[in-house]
N, C-alpha and C positions, 0 to 999 in steps of 0.2 A: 581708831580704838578697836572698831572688831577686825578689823585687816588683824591685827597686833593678836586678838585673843585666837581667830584663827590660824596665823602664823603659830601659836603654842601650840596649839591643836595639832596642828600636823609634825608636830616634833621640834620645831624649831627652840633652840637655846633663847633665854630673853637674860643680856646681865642684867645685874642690879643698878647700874643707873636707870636704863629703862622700865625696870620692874617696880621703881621706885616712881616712876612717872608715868607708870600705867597706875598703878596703883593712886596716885594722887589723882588722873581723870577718872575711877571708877568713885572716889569717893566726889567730886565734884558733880560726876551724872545723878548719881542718887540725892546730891541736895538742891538737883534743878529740875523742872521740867522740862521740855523741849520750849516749851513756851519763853518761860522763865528766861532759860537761855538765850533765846532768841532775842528778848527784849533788854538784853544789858546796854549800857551803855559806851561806847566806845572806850569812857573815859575810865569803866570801872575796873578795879582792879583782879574781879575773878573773871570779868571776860578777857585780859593780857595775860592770865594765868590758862585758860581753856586756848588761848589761842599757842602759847608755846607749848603748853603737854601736847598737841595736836603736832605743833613743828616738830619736837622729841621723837612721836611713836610715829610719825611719817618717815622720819630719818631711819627709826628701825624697820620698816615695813619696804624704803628700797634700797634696804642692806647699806646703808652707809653706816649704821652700829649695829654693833652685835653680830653676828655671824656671816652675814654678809647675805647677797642676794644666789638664792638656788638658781639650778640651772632649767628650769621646769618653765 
């Protein structure tokens, strides 16, 4: 998630599928604690949601969507 927001930061394009699933883990952080998070239960359903917006903005973070990965 902040790989992704500093990826914008430094200029990087983010489409809208992924803007759409960043977007969806910032409102998810703000209605969890770290704690909270922590203590879901495998079986719940916002923790298979935090775990594929994770898989999402990982995907954009080593250029497999969206702009692909710099040369840096």
């Amino acid at each position: 998630y902040i790989a992704a927001q500093l990826n914008v930061a430094n200029g990087a394009a983010m489409p809208a599928s992924v803007q759409t699933s960043f977007d969806a883990a910032t409102a998810m952080l703000s209605s969890y604690t770290p704690a909270q998070a922590k203590a879901l239960k495998n079986t719940n359903a916002d923790k298979a949601k935090f775990t594929t917006l994770g898989f999402y903005l990982d995907q954009y973070n080593q250029g497999v969507t969206g702009p692909g990965h710099c040369s840096e």
